[in-house]
N, CA, C and O atoms as CSV, one atom per row, in Angstrom:
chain,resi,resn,atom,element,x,y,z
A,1,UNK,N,N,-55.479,-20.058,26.674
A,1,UNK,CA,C,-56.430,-19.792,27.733
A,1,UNK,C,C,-56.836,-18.331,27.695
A,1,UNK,O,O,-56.065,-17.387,27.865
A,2,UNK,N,N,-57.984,-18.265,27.480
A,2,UNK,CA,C,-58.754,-16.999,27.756
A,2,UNK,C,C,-58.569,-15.992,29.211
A,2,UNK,O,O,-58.986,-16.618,30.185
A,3,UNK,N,N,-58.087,-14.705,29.554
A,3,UNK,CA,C,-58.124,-14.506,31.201
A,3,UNK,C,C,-59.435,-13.501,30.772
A,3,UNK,O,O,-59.851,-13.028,29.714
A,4,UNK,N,N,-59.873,-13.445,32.298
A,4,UNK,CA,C,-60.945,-12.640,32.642
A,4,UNK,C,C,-59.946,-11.814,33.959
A,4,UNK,O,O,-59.051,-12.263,34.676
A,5,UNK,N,N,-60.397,-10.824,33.893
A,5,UNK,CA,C,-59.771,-9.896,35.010
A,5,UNK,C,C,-60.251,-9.930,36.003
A,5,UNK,O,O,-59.378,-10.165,36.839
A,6,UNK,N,N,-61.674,-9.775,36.664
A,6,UNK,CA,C,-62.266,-9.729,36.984
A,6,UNK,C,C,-62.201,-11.239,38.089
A,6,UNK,O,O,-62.234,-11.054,39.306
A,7,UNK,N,N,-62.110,-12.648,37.534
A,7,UNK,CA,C,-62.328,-13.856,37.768
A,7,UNK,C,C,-60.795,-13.896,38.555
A,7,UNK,O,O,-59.785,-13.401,38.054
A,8,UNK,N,N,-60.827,-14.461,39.647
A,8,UNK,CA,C,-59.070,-14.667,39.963
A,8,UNK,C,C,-59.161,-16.173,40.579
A,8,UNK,O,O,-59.025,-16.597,41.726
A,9,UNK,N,N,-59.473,-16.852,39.233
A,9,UNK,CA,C,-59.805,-18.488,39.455
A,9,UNK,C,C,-59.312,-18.914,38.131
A,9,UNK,O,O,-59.842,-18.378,37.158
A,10,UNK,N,N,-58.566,-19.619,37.970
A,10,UNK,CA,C,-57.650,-20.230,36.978
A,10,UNK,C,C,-58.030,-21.664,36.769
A,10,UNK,O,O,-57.888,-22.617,37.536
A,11,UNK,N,N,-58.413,-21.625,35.874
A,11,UNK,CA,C,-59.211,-23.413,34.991
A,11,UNK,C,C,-57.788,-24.071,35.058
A,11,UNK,O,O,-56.828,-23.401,34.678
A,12,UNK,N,N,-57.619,-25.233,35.479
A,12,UNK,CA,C,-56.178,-26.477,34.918
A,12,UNK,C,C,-56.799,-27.162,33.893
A,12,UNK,O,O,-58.017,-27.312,33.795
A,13,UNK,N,N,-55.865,-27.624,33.042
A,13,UNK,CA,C,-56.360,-28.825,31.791
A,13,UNK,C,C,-57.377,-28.570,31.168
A,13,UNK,O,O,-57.447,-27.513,30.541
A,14,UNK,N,N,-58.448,-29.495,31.185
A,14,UNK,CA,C,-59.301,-29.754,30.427
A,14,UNK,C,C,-61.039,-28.947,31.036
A,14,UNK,O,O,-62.222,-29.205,30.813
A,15,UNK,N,N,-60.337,-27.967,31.821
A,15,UNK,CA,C,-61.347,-27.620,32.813
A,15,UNK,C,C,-62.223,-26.171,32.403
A,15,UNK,O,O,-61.700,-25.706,31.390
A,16,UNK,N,N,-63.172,-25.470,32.781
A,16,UNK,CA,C,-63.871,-24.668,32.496
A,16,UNK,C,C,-64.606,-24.233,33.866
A,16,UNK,O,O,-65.106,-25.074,34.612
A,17,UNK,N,N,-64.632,-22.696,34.165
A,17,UNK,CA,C,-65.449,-22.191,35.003
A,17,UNK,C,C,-66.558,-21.414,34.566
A,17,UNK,O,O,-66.386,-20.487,33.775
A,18,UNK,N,N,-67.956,-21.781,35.120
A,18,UNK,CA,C,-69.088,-21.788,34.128
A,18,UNK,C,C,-69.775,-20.500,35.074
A,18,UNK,O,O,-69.183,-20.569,36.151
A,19,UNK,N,N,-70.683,-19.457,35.125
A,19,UNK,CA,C,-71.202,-18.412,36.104
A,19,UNK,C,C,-72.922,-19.084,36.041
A,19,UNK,O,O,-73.904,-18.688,35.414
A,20,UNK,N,N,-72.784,-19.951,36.743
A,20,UNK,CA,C,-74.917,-20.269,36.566
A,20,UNK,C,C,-75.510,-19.485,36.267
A,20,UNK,O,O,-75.195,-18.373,36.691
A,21,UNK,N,N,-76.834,-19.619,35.273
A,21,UNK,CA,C,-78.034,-18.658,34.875
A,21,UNK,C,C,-78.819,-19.046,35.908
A,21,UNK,O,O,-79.351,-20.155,35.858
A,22,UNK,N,N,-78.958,-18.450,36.681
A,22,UNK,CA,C,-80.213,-18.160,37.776
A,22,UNK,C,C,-80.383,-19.781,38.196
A,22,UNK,O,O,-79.769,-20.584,37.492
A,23,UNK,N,N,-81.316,-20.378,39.489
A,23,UNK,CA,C,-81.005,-21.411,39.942
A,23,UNK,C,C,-82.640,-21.724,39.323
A,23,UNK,O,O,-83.608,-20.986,39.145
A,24,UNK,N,N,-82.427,-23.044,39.124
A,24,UNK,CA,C,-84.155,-23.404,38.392
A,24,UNK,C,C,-84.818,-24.492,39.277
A,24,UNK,O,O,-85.987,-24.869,39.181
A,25,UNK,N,N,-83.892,-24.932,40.146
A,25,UNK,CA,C,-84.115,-25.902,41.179
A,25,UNK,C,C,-85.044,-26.046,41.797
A,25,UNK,O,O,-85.924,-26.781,41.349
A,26,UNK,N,N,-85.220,-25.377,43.116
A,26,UNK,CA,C,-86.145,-25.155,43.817
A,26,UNK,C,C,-86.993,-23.867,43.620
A,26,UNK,O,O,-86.643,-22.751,43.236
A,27,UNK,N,N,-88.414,-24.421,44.055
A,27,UNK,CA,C,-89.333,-23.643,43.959
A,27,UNK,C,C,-89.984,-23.228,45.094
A,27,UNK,O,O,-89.979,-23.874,46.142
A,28,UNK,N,N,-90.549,-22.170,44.932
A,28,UNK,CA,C,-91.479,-22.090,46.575
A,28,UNK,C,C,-92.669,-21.156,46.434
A,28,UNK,O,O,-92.717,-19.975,46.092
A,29,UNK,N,N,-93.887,-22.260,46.894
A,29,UNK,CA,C,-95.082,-21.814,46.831
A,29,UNK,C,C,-95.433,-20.927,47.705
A,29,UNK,O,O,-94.804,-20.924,48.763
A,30,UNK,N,N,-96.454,-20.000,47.523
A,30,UNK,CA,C,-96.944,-18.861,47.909
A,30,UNK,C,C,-97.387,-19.233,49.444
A,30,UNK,O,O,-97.701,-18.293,50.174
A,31,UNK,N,N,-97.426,-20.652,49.992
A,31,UNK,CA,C,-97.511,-21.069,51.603
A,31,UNK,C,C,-96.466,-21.699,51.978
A,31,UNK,O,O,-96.427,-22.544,52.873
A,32,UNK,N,N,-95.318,-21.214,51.129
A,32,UNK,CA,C,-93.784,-21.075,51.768
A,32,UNK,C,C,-93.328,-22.582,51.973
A,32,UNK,O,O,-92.601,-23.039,52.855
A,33,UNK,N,N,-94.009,-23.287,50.826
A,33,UNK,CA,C,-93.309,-24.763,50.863
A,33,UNK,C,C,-92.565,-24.719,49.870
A,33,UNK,O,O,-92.824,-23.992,48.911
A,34,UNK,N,N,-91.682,-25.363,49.917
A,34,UNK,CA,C,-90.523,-25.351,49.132
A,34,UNK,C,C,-90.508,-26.602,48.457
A,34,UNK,O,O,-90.049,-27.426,49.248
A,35,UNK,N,N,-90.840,-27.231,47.181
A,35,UNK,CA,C,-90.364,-27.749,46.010
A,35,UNK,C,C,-89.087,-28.312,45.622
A,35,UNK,O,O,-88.406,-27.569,44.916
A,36,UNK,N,N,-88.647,-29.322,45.878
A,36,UNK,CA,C,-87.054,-29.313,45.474
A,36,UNK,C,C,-87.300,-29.522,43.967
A,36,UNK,O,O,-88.455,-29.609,43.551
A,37,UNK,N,N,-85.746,-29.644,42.756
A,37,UNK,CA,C,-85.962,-29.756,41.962
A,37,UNK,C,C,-85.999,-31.087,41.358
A,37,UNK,O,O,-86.189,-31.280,40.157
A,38,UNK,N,N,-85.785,-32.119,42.351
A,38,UNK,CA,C,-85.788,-33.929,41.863
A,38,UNK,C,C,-87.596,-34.024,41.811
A,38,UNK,O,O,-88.166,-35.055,41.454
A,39,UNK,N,N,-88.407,-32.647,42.271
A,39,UNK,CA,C,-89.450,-33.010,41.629
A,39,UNK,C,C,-89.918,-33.119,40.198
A,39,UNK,O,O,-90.364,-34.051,39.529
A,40,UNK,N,N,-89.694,-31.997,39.988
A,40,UNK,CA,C,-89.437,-31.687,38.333
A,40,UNK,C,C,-88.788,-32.313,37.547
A,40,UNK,O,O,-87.798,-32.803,38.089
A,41,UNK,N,N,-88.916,-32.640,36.013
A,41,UNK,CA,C,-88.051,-33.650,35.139
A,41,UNK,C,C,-86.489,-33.307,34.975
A,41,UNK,O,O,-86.466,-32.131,34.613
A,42,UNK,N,N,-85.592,-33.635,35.042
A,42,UNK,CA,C,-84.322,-33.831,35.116
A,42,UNK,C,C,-83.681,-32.514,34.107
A,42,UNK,O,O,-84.599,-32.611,33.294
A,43,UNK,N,N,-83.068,-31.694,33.696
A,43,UNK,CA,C,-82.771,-30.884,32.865
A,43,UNK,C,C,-81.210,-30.064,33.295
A,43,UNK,O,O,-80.669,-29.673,34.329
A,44,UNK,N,N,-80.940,-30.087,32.013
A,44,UNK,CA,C,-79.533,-29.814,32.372
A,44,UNK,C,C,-79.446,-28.138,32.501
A,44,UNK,O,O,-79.986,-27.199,31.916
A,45,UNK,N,N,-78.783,-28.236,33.238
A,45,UNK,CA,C,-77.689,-26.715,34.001
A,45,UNK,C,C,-77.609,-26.251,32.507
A,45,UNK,O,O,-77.419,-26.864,31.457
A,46,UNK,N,N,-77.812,-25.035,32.791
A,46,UNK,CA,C,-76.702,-23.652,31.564
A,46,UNK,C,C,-76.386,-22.538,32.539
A,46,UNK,O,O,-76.767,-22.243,33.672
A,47,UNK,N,N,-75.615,-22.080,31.734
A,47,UNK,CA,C,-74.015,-21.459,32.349
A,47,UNK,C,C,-73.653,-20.519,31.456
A,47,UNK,O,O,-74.311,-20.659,30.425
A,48,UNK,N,N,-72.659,-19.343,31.385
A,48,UNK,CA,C,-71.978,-19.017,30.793
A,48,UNK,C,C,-70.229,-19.119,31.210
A,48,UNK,O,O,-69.816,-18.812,32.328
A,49,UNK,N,N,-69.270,-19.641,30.006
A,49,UNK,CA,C,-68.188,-20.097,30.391
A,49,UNK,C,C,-67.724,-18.381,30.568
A,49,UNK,O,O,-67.883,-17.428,29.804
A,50,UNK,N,N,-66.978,-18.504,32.168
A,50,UNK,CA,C,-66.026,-17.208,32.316
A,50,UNK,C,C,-64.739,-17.446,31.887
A,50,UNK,O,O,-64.091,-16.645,31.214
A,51,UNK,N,N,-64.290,-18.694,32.316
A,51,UNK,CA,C,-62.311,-18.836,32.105
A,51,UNK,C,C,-62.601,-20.585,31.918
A,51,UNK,O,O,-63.459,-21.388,32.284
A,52,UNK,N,N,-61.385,-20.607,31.153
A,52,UNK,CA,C,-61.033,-22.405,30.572
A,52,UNK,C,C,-59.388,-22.096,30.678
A,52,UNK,O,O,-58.514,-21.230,30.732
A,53,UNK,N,N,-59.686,-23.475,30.665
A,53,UNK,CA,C,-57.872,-24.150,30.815
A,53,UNK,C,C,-57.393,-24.164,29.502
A,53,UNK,O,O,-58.042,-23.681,28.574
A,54,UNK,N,N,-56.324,-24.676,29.368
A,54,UNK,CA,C,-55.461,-24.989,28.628
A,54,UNK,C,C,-55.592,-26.164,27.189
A,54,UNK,O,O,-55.293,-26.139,25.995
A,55,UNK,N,N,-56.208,-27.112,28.129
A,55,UNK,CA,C,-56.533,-27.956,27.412
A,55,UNK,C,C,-55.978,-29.470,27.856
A,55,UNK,O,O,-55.136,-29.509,28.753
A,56,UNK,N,N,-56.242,-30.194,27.502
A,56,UNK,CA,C,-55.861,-32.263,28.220
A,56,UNK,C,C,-54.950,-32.743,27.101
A,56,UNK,O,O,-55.254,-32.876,25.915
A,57,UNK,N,N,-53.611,-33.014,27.769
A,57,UNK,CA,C,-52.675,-33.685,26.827
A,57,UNK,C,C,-53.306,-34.988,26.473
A,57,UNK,O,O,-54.077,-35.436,27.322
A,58,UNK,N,N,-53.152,-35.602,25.515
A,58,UNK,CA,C,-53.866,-36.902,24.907
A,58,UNK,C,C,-52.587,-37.269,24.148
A,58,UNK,O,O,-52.094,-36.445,23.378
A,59,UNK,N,N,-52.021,-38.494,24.338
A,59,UNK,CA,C,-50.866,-38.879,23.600
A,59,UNK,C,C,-49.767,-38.174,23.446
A,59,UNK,O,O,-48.966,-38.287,22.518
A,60,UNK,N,N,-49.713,-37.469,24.311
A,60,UNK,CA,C,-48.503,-36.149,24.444
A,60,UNK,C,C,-48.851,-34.930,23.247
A,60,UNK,O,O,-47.953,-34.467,22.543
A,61,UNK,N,N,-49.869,-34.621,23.168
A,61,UNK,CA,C,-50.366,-33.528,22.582
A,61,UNK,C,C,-51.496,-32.805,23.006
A,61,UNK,O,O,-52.415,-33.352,23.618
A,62,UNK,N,N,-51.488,-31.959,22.803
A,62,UNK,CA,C,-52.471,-30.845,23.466
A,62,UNK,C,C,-53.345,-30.911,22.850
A,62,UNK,O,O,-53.214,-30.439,21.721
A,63,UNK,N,N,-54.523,-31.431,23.164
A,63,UNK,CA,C,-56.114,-31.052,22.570
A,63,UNK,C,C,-56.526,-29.749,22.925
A,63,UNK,O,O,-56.507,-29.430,24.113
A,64,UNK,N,N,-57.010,-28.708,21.792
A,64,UNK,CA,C,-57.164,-27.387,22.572
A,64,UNK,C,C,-58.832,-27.493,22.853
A,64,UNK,O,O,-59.452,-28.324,22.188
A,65,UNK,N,N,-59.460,-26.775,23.697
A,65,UNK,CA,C,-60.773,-26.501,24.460
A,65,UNK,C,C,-61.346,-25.827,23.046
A,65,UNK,O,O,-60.827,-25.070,22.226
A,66,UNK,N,N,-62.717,-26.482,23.148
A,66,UNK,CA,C,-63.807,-26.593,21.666
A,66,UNK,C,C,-64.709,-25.292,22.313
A,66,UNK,O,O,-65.561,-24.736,21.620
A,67,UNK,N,N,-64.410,-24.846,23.794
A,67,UNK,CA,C,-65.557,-23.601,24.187
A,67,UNK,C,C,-64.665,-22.849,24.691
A,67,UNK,O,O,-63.612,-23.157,25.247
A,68,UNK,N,N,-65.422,-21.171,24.337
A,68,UNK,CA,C,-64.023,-20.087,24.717
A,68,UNK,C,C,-65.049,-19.588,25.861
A,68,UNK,O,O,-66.170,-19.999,26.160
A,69,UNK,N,N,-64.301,-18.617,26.358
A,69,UNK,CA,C,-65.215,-17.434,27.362
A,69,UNK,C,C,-66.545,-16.904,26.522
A,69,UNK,O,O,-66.570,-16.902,25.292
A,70,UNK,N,N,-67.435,-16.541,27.192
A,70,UNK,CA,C,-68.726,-15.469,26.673
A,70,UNK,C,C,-69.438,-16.758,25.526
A,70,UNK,O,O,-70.103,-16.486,24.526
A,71,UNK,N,N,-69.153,-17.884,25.908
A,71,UNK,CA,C,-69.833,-19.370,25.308
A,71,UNK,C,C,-71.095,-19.231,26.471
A,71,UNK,O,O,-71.011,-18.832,27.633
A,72,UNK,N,N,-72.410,-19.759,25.635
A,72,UNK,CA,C,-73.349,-20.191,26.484
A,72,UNK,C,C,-73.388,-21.795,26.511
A,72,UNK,O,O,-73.162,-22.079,25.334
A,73,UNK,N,N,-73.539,-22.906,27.160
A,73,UNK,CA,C,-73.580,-23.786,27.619
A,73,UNK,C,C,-74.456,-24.104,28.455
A,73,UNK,O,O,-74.846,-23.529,29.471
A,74,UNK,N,N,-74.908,-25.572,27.716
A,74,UNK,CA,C,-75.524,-26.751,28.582
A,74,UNK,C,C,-74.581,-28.151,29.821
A,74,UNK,O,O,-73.826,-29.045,29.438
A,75,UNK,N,N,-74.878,-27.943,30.821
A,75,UNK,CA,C,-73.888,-29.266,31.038
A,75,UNK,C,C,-75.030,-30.044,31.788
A,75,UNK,O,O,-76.228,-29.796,31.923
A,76,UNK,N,N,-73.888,-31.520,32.418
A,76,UNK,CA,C,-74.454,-32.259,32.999
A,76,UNK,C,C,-74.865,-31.562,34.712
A,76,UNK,O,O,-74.043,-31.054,35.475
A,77,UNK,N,N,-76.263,-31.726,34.955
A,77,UNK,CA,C,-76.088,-31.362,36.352
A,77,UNK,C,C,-74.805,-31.962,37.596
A,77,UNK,O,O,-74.368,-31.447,38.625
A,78,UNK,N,N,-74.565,-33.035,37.020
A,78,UNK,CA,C,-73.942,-33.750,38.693
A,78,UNK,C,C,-72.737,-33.540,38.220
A,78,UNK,O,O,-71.844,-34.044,38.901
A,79,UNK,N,N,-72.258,-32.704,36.855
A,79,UNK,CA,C,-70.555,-32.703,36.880
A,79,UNK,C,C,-69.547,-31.476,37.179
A,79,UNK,O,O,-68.513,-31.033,36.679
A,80,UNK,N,N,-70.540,-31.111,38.443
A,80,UNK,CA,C,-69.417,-29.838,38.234
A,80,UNK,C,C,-69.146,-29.851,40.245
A,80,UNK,O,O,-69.520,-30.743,41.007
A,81,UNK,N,N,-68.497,-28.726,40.572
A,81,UNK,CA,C,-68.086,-28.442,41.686
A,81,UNK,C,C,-68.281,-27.142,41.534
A,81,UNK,O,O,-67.990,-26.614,40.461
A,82,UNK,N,N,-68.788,-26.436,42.543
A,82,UNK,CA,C,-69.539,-25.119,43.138
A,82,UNK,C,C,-68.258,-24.634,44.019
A,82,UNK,O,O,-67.808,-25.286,44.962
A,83,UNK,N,N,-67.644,-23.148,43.477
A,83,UNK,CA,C,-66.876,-22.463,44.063
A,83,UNK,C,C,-67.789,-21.536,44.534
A,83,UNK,O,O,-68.945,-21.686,44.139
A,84,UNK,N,N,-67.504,-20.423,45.437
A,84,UNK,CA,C,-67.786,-19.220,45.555
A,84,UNK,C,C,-66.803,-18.029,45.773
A,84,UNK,O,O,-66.124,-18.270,46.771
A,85,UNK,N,N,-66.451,-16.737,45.162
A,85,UNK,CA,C,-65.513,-16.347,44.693
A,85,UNK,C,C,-66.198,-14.521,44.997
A,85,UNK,O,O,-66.828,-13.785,44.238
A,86,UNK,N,N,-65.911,-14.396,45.852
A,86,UNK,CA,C,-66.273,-12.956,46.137
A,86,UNK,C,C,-67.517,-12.459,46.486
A,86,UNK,O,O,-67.927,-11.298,46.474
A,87,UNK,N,N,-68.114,-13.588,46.826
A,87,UNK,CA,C,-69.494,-13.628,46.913
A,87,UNK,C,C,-70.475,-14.324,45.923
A,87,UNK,O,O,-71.614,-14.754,46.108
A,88,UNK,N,N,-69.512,-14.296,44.577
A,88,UNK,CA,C,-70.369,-15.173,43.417
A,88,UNK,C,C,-70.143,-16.369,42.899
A,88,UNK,O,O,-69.128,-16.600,42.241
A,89,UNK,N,N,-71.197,-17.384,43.175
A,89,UNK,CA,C,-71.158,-18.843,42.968
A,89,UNK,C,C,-70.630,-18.928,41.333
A,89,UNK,O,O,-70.761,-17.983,40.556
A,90,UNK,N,N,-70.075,-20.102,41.003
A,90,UNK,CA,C,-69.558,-20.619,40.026
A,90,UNK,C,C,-69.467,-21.824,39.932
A,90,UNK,O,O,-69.354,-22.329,41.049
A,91,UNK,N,N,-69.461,-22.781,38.858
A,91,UNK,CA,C,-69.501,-24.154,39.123
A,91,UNK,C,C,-67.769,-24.336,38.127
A,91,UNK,O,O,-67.428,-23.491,37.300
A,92,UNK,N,N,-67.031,-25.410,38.417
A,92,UNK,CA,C,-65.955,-25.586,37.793
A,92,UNK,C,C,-66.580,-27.139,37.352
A,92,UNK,O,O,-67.279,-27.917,38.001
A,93,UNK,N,N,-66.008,-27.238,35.945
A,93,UNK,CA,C,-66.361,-28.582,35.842
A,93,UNK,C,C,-65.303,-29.306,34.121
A,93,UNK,O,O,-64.666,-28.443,33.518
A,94,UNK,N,N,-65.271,-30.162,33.790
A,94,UNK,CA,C,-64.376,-30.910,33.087
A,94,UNK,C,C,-65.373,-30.477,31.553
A,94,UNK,O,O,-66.592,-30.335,31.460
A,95,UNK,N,N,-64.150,-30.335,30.339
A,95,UNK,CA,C,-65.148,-29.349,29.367
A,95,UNK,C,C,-66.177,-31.259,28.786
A,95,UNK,O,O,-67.227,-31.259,28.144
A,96,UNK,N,N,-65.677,-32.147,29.116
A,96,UNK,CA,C,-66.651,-33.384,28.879
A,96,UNK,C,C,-68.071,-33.750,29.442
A,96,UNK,O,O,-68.846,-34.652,29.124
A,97,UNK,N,N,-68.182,-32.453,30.668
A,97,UNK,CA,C,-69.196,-32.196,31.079
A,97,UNK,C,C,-70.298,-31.587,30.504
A,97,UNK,O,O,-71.454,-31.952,30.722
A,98,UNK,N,N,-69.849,-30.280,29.466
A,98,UNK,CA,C,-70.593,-29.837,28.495
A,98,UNK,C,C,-71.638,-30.559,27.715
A,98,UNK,O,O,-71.387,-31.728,27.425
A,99,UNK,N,N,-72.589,-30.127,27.394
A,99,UNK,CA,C,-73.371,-31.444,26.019
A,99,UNK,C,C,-73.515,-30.239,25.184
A,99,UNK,O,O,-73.363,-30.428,23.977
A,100,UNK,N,N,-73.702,-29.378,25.464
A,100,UNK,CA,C,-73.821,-28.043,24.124
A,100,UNK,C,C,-73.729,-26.727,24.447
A,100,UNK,O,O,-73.878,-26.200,25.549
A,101,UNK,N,N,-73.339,-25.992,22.852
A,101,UNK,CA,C,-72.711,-25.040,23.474
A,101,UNK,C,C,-74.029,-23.954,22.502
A,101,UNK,O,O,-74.448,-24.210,21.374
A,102,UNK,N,N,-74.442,-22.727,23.402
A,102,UNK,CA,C,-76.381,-22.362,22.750
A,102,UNK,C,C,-75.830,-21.291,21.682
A,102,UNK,O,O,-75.077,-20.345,21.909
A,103,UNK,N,N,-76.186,-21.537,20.919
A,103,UNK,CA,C,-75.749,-20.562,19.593
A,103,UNK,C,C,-77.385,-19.693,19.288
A,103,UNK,O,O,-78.538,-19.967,19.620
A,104,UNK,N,N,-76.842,-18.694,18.594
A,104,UNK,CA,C,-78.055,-17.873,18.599
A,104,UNK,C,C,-78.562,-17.881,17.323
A,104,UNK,O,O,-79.591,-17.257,17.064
């Protein structure tokens, strides 16, 4: 497991805490109506991973985590859970949530 100093939120298992890139959701027009984002076509969340777990025993062995810290990532929108941690939102979510990880 990767630590971040900074982060004082600890991933279990198979888990990953992701820092959202800016929210793409809602929008709001210049006469202050607001847009949700189930208007717009469906698109997945990116993130950058801050801290991961350990990893998910599978048959009594440790599968180790395929994404480290300072990973950019795509996940599923509906699989994560929203902490807030000093003031800054974070989503925690299962690394099966991932679909890709953005290489440059």
């Amino acid at each position: 497991m990767a630590k971040n100093a900074k982060l004082s939120l600890r991933p279990l298992g198979d888990r990953i805490v992701v820092k959202p890139e800016g929210k793409d959701g809602e929008k709001k027009l210049v006469s202050g109506i607001i847009i949700p984002e189930s208007v717009d076509k469906e698109k997945p969340a990116k993130g950058t991973v801050v801290a991961v777990g350990q990893g998910k025993y599978d048959d009594g062995k440790l599968q180790p985590m395929q994404v480290k810290v300072g990973d950019v990532v795509l996940f599923s929108k509906y699989g994560y859970d929203e902490v807030k941690i000093d003031g800054e939102e974070y989503y925690v979510l299962s690394e099966s949530s991932v679909l890709a990880v953005v290489t440059k």
